[in-house]
KEKE-3310 file (N, C-alpha, C; in steps of 0.2 Angstrom, whole numbers, plus 5000, padded with zeros to 4 digits):
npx = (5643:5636:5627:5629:5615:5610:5613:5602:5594:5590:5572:5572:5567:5555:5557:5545:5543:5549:5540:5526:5533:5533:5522:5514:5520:5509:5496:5500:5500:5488:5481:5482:5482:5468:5461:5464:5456:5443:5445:5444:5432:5424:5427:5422:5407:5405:5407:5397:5384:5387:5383:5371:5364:5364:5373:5376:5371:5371:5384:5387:5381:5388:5399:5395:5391:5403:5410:5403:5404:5418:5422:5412:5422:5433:5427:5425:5439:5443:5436:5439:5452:5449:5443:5452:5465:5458:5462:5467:5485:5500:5503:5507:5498:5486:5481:5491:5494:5507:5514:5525:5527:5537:5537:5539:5532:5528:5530:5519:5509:5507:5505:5492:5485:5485:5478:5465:5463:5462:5452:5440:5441:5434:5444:5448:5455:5465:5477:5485:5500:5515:5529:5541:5538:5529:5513:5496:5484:5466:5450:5437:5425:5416:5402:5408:5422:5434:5439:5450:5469:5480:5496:5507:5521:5533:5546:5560:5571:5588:5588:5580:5568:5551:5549:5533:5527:5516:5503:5492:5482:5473:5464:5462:5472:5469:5460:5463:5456:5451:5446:5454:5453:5463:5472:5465:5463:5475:5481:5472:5476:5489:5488:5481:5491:5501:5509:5515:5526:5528:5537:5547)
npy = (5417:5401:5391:5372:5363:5351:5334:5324:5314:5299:5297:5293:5279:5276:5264:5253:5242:5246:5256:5249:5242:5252:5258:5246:5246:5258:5253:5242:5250:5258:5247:5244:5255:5256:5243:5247:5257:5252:5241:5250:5257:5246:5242:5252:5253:5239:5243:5254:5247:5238:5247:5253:5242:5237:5225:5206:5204:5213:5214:5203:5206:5217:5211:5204:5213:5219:5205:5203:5215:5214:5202:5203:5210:5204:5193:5199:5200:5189:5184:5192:5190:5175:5178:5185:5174:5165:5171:5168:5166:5175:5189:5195:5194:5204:5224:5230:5226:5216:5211:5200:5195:5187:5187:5182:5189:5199:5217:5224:5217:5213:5226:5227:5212:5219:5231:5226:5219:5226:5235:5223:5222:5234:5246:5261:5261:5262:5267:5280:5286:5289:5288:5280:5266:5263:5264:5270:5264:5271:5265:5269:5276:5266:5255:5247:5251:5265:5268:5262:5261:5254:5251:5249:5244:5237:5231:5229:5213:5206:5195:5197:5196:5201:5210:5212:5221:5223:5235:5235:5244:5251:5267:5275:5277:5271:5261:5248:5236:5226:5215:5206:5214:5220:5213:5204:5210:5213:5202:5197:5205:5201:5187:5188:5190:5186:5170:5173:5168:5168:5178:5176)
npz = (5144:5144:5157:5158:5159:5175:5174:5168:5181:5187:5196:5216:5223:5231:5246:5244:5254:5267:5269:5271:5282:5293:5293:5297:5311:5316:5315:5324:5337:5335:5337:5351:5358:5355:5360:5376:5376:5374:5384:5397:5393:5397:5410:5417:5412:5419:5433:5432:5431:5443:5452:5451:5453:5469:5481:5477:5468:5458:5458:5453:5440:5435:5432:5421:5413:5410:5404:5392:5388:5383:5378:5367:5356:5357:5351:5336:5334:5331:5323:5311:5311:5306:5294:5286:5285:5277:5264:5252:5244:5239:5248:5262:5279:5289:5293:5282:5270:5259:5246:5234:5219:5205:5185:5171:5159:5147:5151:5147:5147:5159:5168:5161:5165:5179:5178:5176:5188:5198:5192:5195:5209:5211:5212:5207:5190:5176:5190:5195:5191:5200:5199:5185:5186:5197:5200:5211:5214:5222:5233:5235:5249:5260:5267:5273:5275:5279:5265:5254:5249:5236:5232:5218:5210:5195:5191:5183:5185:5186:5180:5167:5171:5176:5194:5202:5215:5226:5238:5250:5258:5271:5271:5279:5294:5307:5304:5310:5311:5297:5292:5284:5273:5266:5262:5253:5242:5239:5236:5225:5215:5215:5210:5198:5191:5175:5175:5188:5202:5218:5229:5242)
capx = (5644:5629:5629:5628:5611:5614:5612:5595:5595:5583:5572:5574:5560:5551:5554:5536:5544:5550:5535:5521:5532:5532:5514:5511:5517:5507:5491:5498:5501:5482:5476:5486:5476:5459:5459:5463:5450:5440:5443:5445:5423:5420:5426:5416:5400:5404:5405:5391:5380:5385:5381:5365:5361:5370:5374:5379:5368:5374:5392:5386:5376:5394:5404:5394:5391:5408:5413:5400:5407:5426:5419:5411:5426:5437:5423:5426:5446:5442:5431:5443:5459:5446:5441:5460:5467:5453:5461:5474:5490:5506:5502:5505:5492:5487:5479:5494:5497:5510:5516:5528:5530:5538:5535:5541:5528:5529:5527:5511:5503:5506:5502:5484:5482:5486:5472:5458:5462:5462:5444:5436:5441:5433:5448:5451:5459:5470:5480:5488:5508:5519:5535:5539:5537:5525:5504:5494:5474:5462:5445:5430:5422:5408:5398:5411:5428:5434:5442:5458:5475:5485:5501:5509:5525:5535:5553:5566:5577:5594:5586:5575:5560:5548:5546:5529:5527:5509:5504:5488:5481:5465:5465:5461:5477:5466:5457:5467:5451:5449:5444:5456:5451:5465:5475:5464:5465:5483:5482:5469:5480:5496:5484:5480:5500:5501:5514:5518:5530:5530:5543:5547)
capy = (5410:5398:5386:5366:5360:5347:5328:5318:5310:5294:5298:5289:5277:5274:5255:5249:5236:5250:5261:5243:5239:5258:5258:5241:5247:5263:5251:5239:5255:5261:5241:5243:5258:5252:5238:5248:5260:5248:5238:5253:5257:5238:5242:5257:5252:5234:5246:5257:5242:5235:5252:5253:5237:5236:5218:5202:5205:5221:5214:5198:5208:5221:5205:5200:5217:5218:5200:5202:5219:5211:5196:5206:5215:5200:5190:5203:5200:5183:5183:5200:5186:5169:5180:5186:5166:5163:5175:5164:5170:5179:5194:5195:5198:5212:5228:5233:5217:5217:5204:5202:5191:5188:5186:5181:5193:5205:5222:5229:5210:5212:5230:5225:5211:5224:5235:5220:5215:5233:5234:5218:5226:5241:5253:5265:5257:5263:5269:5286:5285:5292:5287:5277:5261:5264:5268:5270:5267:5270:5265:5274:5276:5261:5254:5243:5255:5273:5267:5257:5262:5250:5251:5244:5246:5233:5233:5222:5212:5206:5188:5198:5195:5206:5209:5214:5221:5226:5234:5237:5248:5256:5273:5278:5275:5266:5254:5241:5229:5226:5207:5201:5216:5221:5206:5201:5216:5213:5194:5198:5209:5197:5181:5189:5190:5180:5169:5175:5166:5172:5181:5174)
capz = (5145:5146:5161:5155:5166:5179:5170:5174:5186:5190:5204:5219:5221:5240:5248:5249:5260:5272:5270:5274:5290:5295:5294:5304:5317:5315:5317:5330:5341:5335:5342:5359:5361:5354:5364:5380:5378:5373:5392:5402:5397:5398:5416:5417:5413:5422:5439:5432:5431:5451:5456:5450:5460:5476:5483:5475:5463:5458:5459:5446:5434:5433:5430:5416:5407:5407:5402:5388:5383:5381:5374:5360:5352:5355:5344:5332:5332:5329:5317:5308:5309:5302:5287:5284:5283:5269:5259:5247:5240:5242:5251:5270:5284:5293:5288:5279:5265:5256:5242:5226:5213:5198:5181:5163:5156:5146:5153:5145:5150:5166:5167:5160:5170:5186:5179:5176:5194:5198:5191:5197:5216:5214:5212:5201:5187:5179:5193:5195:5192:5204:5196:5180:5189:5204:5202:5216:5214:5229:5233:5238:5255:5259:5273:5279:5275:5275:5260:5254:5246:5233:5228:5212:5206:5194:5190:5180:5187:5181:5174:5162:5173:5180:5199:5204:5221:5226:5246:5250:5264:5273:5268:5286:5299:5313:5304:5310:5312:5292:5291:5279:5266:5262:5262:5247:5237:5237:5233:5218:5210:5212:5207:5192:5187:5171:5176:5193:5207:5223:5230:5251)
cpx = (5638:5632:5628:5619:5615:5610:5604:5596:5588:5580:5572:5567:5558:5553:5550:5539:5544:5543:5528:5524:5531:5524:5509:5511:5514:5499:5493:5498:5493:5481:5477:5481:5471:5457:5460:5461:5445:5438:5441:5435:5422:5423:5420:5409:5400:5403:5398:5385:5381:5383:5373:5361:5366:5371:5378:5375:5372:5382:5390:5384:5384:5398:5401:5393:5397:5412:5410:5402:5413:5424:5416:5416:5432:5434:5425:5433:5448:5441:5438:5450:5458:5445:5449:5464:5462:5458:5470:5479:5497:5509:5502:5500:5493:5483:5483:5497:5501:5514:5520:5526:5532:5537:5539:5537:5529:5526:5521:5507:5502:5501:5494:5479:5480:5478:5465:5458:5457:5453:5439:5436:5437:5438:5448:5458:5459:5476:5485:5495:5510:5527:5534:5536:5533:5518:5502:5485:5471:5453:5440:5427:5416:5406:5402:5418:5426:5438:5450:5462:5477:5489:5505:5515:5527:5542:5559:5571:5583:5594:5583:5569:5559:5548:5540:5529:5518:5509:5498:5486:5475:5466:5465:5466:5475:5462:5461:5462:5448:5445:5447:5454:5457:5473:5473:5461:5471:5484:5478:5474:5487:5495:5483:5487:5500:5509:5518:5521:5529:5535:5543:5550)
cpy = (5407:5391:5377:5364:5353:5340:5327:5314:5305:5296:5293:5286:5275:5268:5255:5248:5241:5252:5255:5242:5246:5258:5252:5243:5254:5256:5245:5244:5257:5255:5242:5248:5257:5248:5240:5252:5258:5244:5245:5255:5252:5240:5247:5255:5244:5239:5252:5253:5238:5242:5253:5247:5235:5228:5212:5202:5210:5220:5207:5203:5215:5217:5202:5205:5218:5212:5202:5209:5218:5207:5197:5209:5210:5194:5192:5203:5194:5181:5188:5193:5178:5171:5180:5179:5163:5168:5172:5168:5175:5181:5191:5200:5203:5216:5232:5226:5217:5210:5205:5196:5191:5184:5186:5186:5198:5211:5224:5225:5210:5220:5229:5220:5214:5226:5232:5220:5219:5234:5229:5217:5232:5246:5257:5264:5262:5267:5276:5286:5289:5291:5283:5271:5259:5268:5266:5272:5267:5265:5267:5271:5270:5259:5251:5245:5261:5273:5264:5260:5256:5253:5249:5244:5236:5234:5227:5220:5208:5201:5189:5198:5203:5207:5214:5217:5225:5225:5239:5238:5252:5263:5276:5275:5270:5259:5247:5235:5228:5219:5205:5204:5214:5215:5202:5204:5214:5207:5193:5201:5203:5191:5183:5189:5185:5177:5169:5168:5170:5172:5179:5179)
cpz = (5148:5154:5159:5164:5168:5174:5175:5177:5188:5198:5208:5222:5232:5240:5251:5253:5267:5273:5274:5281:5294:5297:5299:5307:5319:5318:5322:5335:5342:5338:5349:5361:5361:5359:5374:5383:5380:5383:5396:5401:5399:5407:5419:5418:5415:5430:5439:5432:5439:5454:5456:5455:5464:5476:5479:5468:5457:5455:5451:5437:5431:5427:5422:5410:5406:5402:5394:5383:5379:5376:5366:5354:5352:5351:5336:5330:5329:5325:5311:5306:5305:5295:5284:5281:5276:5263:5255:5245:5242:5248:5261:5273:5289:5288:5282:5276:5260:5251:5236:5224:5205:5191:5176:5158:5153:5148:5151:5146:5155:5169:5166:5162:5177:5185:5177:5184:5199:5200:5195:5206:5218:5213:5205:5198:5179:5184:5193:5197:5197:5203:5190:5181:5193:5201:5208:5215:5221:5228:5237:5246:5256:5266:5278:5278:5275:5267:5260:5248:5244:5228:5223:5209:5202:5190:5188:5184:5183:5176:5168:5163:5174:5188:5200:5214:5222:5236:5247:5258:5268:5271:5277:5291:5304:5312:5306:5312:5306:5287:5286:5271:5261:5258:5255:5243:5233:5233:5227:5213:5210:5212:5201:5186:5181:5175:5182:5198:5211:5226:5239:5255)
residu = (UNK:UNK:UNK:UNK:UNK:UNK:UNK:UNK:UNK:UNK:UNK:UNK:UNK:UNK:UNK:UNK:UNK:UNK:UNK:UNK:UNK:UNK:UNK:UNK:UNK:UNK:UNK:UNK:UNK:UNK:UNK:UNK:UNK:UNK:UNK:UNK:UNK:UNK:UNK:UNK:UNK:UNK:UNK:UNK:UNK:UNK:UNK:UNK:UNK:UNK:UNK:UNK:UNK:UNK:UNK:UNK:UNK:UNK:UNK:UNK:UNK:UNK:UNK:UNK:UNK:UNK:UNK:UNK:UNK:UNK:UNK:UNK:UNK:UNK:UNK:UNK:UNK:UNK:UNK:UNK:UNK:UNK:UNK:UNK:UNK:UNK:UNK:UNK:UNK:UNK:UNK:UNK:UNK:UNK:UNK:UNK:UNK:UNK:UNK:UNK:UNK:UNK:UNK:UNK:UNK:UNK:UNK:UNK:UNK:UNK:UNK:UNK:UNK:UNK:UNK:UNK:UNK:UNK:UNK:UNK:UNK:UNK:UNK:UNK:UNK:UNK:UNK:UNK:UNK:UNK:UNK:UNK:UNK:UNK:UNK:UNK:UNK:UNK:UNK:UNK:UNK:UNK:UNK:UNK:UNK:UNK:UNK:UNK:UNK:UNK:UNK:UNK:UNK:UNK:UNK:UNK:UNK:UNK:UNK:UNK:UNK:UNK:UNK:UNK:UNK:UNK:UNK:UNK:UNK:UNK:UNK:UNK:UNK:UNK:UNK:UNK:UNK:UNK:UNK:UNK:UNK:UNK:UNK:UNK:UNK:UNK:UNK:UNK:UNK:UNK:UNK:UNK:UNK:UNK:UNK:UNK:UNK:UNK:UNK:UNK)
# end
């Protein structure tokens, strides 16, 4: 007597959603450190610089390599969150951007918009499936990344549309100072949408 196999079963798919807020707070925990190793030199080399000159001098010139060291890295978060607001579209901010919308499109339209988008980003276009619904292209290592993660699934809903969801990511856990990249990774791919709506 043979056994009957067990039936197919649909696999069960990841929620981006879950998996982008999980990783937020993965990069605000990395900021909260950043930024208080960051103070704890700028004190350091503010008392390394009044020790070398004693006095009031000594005590000015501390004050000011520290203020100038702060000052620099909160430039830098300034500047990181002015680039980010430039970046039109969907997708929410942060270094983990995540964004849907939906579409009337037909499937293999959309699909080829994805991998134009894809392309004219720099990723590796077409995307390497990971379900029937879900690819996942990267992008290579550059001067100003260790590289970016995006994720693409799209999934019918019960109006006959398409939803899109697209959740793009530093490839590296700590980048969390990425000016607004991948923000507009995400909102290139779900600008490209023929037809798209965004999803609130």
């Amino acid at each position: 007597m043979t056994s009957q196999p067990p039936p197919a079963t649909q696999p069960t798919l990841v929620d981006l959603r879950l998996e982008h807020e999980r990783v937020q707070k993965q990069f605000r925990v990395a900021k909260i450190a950043a930024l208080s190793v960051l103070f704890v030199v700028a004190l350091i080399l503010g008392a390394v610089s009044t020790a070398i000159t004693p006095g009031p001098t000594g005590l000015l010139i501390g004050l000011l390599v520290f203020l100038a060291f702060v000052g620099l890295f909160l430039g830098l978060i300034a500047l990181s969150a002015a680039k980010e607001r430039r970046q039109a579209g969907p997708a929410g901010n942060g270094p983990s951007s995540f964004g849907q919308v939906v579409t009337s499109a037909p499937g293999p339209q959309v699909w080829e918009a994805v991998n134009a988008a894809l392309q004219s980003q720099k990723f590796v276009a077409p995307g390497r499936p990971i379900d029937p619904q879900t690819v996942v292209s990267t992008r290579s290592l550059s001067m100003a990344s260790w590289g970016e993660t995006v994720t693409i699934r799209i999934v019918g809903t019960t109006d006959g549309r398409g939803l899109v969801t697209v959740w793009s990511r530093p490839a590296y856990p700590l980048q969390w100072l990425d000016y607004g990249r991948n923000r507009g990774f995400a909102n290139a791919v779900l600008n490209a949408i023929p037809g798209g709506t965004a999803v609130s």
